[in-house]
C-alpha positions in Angstrom: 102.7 80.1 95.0 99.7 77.6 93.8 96.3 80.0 93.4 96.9 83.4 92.8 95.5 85.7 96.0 93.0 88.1 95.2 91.6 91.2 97.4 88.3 92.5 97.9 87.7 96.4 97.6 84.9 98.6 98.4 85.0 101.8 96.1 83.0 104.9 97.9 82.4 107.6 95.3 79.0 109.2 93.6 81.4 110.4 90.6 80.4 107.6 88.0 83.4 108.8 85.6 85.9 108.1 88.6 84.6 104.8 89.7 85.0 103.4 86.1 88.8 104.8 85.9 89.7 102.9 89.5 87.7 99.9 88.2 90.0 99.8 84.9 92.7 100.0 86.9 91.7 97.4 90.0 90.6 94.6 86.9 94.3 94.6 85.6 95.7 94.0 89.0 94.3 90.9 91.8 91.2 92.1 92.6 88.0 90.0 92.6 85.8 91.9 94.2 84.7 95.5 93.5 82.2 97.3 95.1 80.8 100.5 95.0 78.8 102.5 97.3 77.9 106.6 96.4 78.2 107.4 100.3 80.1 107.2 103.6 77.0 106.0 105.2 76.9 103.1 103.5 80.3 101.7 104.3 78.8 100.2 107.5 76.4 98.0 105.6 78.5 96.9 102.9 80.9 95.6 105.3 77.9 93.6 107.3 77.9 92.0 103.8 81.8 90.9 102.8 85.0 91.5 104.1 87.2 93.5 102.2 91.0 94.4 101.9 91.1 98.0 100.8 88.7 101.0 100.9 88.9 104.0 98.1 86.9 106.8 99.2 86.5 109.7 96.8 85.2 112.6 99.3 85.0 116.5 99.2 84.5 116.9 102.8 87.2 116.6 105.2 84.2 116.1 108.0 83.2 113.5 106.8 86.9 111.7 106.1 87.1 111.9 110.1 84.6 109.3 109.8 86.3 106.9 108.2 89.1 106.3 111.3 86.6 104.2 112.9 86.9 101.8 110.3 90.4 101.5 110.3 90.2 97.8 112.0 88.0 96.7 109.0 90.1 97.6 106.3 94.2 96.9 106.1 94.2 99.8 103.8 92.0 103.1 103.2 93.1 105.4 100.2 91.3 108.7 100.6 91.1 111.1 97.4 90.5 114.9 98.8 90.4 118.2 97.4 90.7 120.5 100.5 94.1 120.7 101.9 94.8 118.7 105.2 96.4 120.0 108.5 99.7 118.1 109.5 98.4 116.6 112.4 95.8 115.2 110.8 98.2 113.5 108.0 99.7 112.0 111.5 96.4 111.0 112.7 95.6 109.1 109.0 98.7 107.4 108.8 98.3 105.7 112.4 95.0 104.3 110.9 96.3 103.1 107.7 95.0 106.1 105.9 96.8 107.3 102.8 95.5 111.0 101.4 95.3 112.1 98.0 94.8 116.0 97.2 93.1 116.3 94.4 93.5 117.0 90.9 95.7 113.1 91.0 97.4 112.7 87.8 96.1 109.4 86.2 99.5 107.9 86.3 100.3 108.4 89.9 97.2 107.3 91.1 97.5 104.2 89.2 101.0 103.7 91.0 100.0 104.4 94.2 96.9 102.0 94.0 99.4 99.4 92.1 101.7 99.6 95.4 98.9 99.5 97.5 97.8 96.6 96.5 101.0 94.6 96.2 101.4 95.2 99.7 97.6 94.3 100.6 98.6 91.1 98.6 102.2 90.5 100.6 100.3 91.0 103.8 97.3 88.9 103.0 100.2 85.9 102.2 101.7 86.4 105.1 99.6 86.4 107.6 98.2 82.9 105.1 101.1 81.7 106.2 101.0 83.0 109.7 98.0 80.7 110.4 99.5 77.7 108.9 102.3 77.8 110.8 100.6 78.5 114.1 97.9 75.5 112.9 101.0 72.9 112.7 102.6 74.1 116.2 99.1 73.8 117.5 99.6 70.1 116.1 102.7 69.4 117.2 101.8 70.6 120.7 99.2 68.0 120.8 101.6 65.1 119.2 103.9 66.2 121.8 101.6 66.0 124.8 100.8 62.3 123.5 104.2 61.3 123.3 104.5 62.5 126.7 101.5 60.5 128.2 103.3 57.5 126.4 106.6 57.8 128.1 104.5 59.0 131.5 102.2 55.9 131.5 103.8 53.0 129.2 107.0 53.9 130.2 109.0 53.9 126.7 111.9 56.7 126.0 110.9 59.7 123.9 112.0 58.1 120.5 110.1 55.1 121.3 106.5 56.9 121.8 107.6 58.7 118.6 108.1 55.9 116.4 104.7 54.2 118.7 102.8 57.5 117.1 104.5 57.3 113.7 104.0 53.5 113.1 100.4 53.7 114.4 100.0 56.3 111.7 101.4 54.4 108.9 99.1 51.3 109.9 96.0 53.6 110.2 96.6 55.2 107.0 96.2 58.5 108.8 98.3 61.4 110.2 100.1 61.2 113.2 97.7 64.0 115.1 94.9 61.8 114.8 96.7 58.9 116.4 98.2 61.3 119.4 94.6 63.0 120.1 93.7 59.0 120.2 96.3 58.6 122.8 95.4 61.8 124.7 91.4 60.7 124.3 92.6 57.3 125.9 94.3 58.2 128.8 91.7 61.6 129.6 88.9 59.0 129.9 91.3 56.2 132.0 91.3 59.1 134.0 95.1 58.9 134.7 
């Protein structure tokens, strides 16, 4: 895998006891960043600040959690700790925004599981979509080697394999990759006007 991925997570609670129990727990897994804020308020700023993965919000009030669905695009994941009780339509609503609800008292152990498989997951995803753009960066590249090798059989009039091996001996020559030489090409023949 090369470098081990990390996440960023911003901690919301005012209970100091609590915040150093998650943080125990968040330093044995990926985590690099940890941040704490004592209110929902403050979410807004913090996130002005650093992007983060996950969101842990520790909250009595089940007012304020509505709150938090505007910041569902911000965060992949938002774990919510509550001690009220929650209306099944609401459970719906928080799961649409990547919401998971606690009830409180949370056994130690649970917790700990459900913040471990939360964070494997914020991990998978945050490979994934690494992967994603490196993937869509070399099609991106290839488009471009493929438009040159087009101009080359359009305007020097060679076969498809000959414009390839034109591109890839060029390359060789140069000492430099192939995309350089076919946005050469494409440069060339934009300014020839042809």
């Amino acid at each position: 895998r090369g470098e081990q991925m990390k996440l960023n997570v911003l901690i919301v609670s005012s209970q100091r006891s609590l915040n150093q129990r998650i943080k125990e727990i968040l330093l044995k897994e990926s985590v690099s960043i940890i941040t704490f804020c004592d209110r929902l308020d403050q979410i807004e700023e913090e996130c002005k600040q650093m992007t983060y993965d996950m969101m842990i919000v520790n909250e009595d009030s089940i007012h304020d959690i509505h709150n938090l669905m505007i910041y569902h695009k911000k965060f992949s994941c938002i774990i919510v700790c509550l001690k009220h009780q929650v209306k099944e339509s609401y459970l719906h609503q928080c799961k649409a925004h990547h919401m998971v609800i606690l009830m409180k008292p949370i056994k130690k152990h649970v917790f700990t599981q459900i913040l471990q498989v939360c964070i494997q997951s914020q991990l998978q995803m945050k490979e994934n979509n690494q992967k994603l753009q490196a993937l869509n960066q070399r099609y991106q590249e290839l488009k471009i080697i493929h438009h040159a090798k087009y101009l080359l059989m359009e305007k020097e009039h060679l076969n498809e394999s000959q414009a390839h091996r034109m591109i890839e001996k060029q390359a060789m020559d140069k000492r430099c990759s192939k995309l350089v030489i076919a946005q050469r090409y494409i440069k060339k023949y934009e300014e020839k006007g042809e």
